[in-house]
C-alpha positions in Angstrom: -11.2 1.5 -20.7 -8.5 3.1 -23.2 -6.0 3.2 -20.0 -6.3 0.0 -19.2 -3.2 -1.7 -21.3 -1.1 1.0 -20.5 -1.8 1.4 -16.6 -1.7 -2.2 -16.1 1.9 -2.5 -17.7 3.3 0.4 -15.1 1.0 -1.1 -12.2 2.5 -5.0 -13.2 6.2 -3.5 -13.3 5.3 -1.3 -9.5 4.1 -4.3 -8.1 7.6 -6.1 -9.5 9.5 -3.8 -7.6 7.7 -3.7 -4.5 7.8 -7.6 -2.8 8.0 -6.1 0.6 6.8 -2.3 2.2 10.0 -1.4 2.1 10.5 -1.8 -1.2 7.0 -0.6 -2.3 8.0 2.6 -0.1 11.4 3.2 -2.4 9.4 2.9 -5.4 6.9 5.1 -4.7 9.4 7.7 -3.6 11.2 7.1 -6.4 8.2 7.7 -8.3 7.8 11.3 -6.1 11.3 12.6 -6.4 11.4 11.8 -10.0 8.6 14.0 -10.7 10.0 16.8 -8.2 8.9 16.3 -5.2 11.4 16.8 -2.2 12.0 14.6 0.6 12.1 16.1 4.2 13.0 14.3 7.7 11.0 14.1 10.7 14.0 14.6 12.4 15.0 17.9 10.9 13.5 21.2 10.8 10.8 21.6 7.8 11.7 24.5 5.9 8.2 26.9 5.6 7.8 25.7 1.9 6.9 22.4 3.2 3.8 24.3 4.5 3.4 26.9 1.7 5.0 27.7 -1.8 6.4 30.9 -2.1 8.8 29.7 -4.8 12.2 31.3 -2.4 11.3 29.1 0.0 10.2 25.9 -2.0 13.5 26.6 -3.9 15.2 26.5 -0.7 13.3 23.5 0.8 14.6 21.7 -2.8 18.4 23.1 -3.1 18.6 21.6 0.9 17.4 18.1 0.0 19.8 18.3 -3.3 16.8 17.9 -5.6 14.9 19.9 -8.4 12.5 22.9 -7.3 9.0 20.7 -7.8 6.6 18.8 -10.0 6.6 19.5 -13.2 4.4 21.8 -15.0 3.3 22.5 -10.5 5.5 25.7 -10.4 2.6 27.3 -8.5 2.7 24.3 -6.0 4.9 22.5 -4.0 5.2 18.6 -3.6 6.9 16.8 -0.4 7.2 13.4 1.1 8.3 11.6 4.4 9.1 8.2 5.2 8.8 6.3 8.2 10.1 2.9 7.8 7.4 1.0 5.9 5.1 4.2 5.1 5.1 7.2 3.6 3.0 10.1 3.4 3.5 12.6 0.0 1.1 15.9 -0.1 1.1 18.6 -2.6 0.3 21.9 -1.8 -1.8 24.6 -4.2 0.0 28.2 -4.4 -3.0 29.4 -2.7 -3.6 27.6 0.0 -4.0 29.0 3.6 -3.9 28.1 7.4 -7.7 26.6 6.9 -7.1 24.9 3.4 -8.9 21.5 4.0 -7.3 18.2 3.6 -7.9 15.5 1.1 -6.4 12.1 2.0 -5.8 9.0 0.2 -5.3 6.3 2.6 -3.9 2.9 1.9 -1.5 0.1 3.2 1.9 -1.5 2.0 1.7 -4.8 3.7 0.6 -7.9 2.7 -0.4 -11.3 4.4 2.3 -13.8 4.1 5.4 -14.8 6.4 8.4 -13.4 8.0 11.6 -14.2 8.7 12.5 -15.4 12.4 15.4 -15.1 14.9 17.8 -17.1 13.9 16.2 -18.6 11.0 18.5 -21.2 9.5 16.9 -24.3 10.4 16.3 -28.0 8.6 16.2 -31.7 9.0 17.3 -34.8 6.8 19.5 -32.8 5.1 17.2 -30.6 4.0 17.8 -26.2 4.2 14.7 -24.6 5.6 14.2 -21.0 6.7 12.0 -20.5 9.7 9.1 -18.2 9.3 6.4 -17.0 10.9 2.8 -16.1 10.2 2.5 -12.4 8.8 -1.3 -11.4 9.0 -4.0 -13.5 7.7 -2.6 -15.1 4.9 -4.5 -18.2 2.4 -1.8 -20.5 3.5 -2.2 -23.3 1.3 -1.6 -20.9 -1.7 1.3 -20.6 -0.7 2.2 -23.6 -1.3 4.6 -25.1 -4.0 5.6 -21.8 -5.3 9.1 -20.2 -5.9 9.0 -17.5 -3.3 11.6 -14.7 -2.2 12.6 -13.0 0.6 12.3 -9.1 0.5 12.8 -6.5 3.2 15.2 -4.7 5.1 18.1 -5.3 7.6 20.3 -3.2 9.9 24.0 -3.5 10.6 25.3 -3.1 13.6 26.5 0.4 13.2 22.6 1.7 12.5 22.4 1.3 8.4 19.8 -0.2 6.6 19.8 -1.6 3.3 17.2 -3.0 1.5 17.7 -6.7 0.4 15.2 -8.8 -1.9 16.8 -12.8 -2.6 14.8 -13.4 -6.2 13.6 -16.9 -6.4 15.0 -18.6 -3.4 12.3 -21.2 -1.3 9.8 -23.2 -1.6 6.8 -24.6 0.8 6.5 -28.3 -0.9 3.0 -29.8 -0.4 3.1 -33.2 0.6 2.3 -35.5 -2.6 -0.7 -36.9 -2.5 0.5 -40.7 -2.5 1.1 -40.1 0.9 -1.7 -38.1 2.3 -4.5 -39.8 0.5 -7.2 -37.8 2.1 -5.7 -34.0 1.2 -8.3 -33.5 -1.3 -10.6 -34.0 1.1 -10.0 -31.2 3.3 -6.4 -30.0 4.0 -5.0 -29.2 7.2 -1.7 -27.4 7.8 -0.1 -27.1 11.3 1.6 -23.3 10.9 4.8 -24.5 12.9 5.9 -28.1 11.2 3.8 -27.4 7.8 5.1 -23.8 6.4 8.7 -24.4 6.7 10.0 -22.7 3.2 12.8 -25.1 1.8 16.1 -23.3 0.3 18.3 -26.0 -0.6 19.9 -29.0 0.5 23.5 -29.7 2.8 25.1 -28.8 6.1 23.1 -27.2 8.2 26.4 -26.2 10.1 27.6 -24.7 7.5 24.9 -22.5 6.1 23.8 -19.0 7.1 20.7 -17.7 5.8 21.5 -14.3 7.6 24.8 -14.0 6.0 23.6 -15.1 2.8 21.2 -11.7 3.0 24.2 -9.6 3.9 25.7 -10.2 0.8 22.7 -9.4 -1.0 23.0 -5.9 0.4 25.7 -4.4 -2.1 28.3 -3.6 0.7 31.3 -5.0 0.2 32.5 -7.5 3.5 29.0 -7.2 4.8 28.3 -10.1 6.4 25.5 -12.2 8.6 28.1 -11.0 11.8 27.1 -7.4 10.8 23.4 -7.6 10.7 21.7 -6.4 13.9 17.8 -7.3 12.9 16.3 -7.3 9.8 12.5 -7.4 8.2 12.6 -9.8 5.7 9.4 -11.0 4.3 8.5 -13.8 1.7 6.8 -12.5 -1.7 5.3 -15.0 -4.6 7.6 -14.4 -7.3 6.0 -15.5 -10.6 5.3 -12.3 -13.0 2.2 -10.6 -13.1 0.3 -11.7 -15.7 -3.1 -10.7 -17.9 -4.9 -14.0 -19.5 -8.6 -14.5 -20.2 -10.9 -13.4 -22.6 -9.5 -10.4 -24.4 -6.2 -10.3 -21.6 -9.5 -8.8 -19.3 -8.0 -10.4 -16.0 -4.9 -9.5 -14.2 -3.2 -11.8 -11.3 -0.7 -10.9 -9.2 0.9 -10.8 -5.7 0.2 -8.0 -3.4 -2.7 -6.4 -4.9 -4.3 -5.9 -1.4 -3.3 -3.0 -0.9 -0.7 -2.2 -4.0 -3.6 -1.9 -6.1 -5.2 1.3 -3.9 -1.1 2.9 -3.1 -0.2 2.8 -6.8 -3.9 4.3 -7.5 -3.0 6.8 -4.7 0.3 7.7 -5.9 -0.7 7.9 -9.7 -3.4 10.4 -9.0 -1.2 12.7 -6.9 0.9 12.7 -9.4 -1.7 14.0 -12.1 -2.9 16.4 -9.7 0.8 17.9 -9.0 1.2 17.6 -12.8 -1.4 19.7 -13.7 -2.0 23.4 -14.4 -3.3 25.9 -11.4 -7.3 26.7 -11.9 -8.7 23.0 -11.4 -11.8 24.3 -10.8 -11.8 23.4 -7.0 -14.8 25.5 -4.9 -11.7 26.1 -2.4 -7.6 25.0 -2.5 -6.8 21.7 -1.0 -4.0 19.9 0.5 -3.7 16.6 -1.6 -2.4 13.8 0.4 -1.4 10.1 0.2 -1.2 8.0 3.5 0.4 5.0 2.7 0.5 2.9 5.9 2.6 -0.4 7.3 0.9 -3.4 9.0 -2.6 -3.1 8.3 -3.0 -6.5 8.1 -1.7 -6.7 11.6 -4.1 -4.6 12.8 -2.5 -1.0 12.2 -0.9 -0.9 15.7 2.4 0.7 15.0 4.1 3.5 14.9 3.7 3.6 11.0 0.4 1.6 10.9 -2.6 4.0 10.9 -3.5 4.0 14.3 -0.2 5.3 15.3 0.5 9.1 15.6 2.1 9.1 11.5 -0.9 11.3 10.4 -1.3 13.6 12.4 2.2 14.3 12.9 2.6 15.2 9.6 -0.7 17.4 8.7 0.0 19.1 12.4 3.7 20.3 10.5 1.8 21.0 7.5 -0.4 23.5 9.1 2.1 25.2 10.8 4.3 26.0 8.3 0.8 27.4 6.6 0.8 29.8 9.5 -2.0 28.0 11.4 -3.1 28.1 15.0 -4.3 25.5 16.6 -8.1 26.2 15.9 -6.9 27.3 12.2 -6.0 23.7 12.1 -9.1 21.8 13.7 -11.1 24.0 11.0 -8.9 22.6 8.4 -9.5 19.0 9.7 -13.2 19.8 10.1 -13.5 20.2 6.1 -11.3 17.7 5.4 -12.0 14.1 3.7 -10.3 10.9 3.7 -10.7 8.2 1.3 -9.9 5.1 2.7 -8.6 2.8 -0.7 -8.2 -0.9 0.1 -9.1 -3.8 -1.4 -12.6 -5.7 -1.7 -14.3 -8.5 -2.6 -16.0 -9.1 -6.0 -19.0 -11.6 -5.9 -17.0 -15.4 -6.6 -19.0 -17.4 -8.9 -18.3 -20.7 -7.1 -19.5 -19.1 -3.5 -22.3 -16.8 -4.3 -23.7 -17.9 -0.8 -20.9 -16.0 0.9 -22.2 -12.6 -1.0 -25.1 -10.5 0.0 -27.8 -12.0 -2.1 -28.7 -8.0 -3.5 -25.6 -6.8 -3.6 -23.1 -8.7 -5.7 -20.3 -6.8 -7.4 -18.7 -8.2 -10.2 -15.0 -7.7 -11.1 -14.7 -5.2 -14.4 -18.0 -2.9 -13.2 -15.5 -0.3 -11.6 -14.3 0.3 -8.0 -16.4 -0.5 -4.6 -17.9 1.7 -2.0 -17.9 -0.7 1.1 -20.4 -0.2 3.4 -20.9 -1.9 7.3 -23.5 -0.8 9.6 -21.3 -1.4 12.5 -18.7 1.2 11.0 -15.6 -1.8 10.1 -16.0 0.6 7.1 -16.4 4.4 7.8 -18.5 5.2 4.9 -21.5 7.3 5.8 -24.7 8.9 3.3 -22.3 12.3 2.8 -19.3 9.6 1.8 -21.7 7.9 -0.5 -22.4 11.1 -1.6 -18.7 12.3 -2.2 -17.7 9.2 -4.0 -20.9 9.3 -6.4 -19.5 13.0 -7.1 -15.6 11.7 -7.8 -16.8 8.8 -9.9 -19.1 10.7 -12.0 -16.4 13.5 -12.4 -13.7 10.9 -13.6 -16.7 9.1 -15.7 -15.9 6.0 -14.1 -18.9 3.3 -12.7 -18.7 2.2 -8.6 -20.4 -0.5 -7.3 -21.5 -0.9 -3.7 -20.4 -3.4 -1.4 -21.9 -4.5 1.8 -21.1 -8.0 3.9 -23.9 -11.2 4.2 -24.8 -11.2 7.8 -23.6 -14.5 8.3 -19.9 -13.6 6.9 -18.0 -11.5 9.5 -16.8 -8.4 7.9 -13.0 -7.4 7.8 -12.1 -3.5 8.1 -9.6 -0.9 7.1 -7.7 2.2 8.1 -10.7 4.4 7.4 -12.5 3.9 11.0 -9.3 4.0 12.1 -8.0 7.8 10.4 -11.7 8.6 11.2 -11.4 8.1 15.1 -7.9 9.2 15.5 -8.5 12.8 13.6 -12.3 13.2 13.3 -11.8 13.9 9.4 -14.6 12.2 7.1 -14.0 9.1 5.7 -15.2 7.1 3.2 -14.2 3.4 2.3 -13.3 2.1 -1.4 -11.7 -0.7 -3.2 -10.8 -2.0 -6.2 -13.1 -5.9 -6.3 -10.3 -8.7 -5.8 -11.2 -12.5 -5.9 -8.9 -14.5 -3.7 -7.8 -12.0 -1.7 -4.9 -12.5 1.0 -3.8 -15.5 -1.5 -0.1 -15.7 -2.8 -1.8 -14.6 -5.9 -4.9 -12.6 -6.4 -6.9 -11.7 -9.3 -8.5 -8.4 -10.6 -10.3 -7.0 -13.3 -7.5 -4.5 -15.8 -10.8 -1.9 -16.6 -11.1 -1.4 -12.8 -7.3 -0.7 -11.7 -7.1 2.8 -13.6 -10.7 3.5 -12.4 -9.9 3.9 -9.0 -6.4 6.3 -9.9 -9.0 8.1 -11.6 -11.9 8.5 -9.6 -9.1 9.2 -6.7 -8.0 12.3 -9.2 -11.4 13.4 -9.4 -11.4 13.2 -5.4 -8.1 15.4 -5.2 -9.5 18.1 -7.6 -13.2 17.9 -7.3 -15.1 19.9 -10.0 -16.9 23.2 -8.6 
């Protein structure tokens, strides 16, 4: 695809600044206010042009939060976004839209399988420095081994504020050498509590203070370990992205499950904010993109998907569009969600682990994943919305669907589907070695999914 080089460059350089939610949550609102689009707080009252844009009361909404009036080239529109700690949720809303403008919903996930940081995490033998971690999700743990990773994440002082931190290269999970496990190539077997130990450096252990080292990371003068009250702090592989292969065709990098579908997400909101009134769109929609923490934990937080994050902010959404309560169920009832998180392309070396008729390849465009016992929420009228967006954005999809004897992993789209009854639909950009350090992708099939999730936003009458 002609996008590919240039997509790939600003995907490679999102994915750089992003080693933790947190960080990939700054980015992306970054990204929004840049283009115009105002940040509100749940804690204070949303001005009516966060439901609506009457241009007094976008203007308003903007002059409050000390930023410009909206996207450009959007003046009939009005863009917004809310963060809850590791997830945000953006929408932009159409000049015309009314208390029962439908909802369309890009869902995705910040998080990543890896480790965290624990309570009081300076540990080490043998005059060794070691940071104590613990398992984050379901990570590939030996591919995490013998890498130069970082820490990235967040911690709070004492007196409430949080700053984001990120170390650079900073640790290391050395394999043992093979002189002295002579059987590791023969099947290798690490204990998560003795075996994943990152090493930092050598000395005193008495005199060393991960914590405080952190602190001083945080740009406040005097800050110290004594100041931090808790703290998120995540490890992230820190080698570069990189395309390699025939013609530069493949693309590795850390955090691709789920960057890959919130950068697609974010890129096609933007297009649709940046573009001029009269899409073409049978009725005015609400735009959306969900990006959710802890998916790979299971979603079970106050900003995972199965928490109340959602709802809470469509419900404000509605209202300040004037709607009553059944104005908004009507809204939710033509509403769609696509559900963008990563899949598996078929692996050459395992092709036994792959449904034997349905075998996607990575560079034959984005997946529609499919379960019959609904781990993905995509149904004959998904299939049929997806076929529409991908046809619209003249981009190829491939379908997806697990062997029987390989348990299938799910996604936020049951999940967005049982909490609000909205249609969903499950896609994916086709990953080999997924929930590795360092996963691989196809570059032709990256800006395919931003652009079929355009097509999605502003479907063709």
């Amino acid at each position: 695809m002609d996008a590919a080089p240039t997509y790939t460059d600003d995907f490679a350089r999102f994915i750089t600044a992003s080693p933790s939610s947190y960080h990939a949550i700054a980015e992306v609102a970054r990204q929004l206010a840049e283009a115009g689009f105002v940040q509100l707080l749940e804690t204070d009252e949303w001005p009516a042009g966060a439901g609506s844009s009457p241009t007094a009361e976008r203007g308003a909404a903007a002059e409050a939060a000390g930023v410009s009036a909206g996207p450009a080239g959007a003046a009939s529109g009005a863009g917004f976004y809310v963060i809850r700690d590791g997830a945000l949720i953006a929408w932009f809303v159409p000049a015309a839209a009314g208390p029962t403008s439908p909802f369309r919903i890009v869902g995705a996930h910040t998080d990543s399988p890896g480790f965290k940081l624990k309570p009081k995490p300076t540990i080490g033998a043998y005059g060794w420095l070691q940071a104590g971690v613990e398992v984050y999700g379901g990570p590939l743990v030996n591919s995490w081994l013998d890498r130069e990773l970082e820490f990235a994440g967040r911690i709070v002082t004492r007196g409430g504020d949080e700053h984001l931190v990120r170390t650079g290269p900073f640790a290391r999970i050395p394999q043992l050498a093979i002189h002295l496990d002579r059987d590791a190539n023969n099947g290798l077997t690490l204990d998560r509590q003795r075996h994943t130990s990152p090493v930092f450096g050598v000395g005193d252990l008495a005199h060393t203070d991960l914590v405080d080292h952190l602190a001083g990371l945080a740009g406040v003068t005097g800050l110290t370990g004594a100041d931090v009250a808790g703290y998120d702090i995540l490890t992230a592989d820190t080698a570069a992205p990189q395309r390699f292969g025939l013609d530069g065709a493949l693309f590795a990098a850390g955090r691709m499950d789920n960057l890959t579908s919130v950068f697609a997400g974010l890129r096609a909101l933007l297009e649709v904010a940046g573009a001029a009134e009269g899409s073409g769109a049978p009725a005015p929609t609400i735009s959306v993109l969900a990006a959710f923490d802890h998916e790979e934990l299971g979603s079970q937080s106050r900003s995972g998907a199965s928490g109340p994050l959602l709802d809470d902010v469509l419900t404000r959404i509605s209202a300040g569009l004037g709607a009553t309560t059944e104005q908004r169920l009507r809204a939710y009832a033509g509403s769609w969600c696509l559900s963008a998180d990563a899949g598996h392309g078929v692996h050459p070396n395992y092709p036994e682990k792959h449904d034997p008729a349905n075998r996607p390849v990575l560079g034959g465009g984005p997946l529609l994943k499919i379960n019959a016992n609904q781990r993905y929420a995509t149904d004959a009228p998904g299939a049929g919305l997806w076929a529409a967006a991908c046809a619209q954005a003249g981009v190829a999809y491939q379908e997806f669907v697990s062997n029987n004897d390989v348990p299938c992993g799910s996604t936020i789209g049951p999940l967005t589907a049982t909490r609000l009854g909205i249609r969903t639909v499950d896609v994916g950009t086709p990953l080999l070695s997924m929930h590795s350090a360092r996963e691989l992708a196809h570059v032709d099939d990256l800006p395919a999914l931003a652009a079929a999730a355009a097509a999605f936003f502003a479907p063709a009458a």
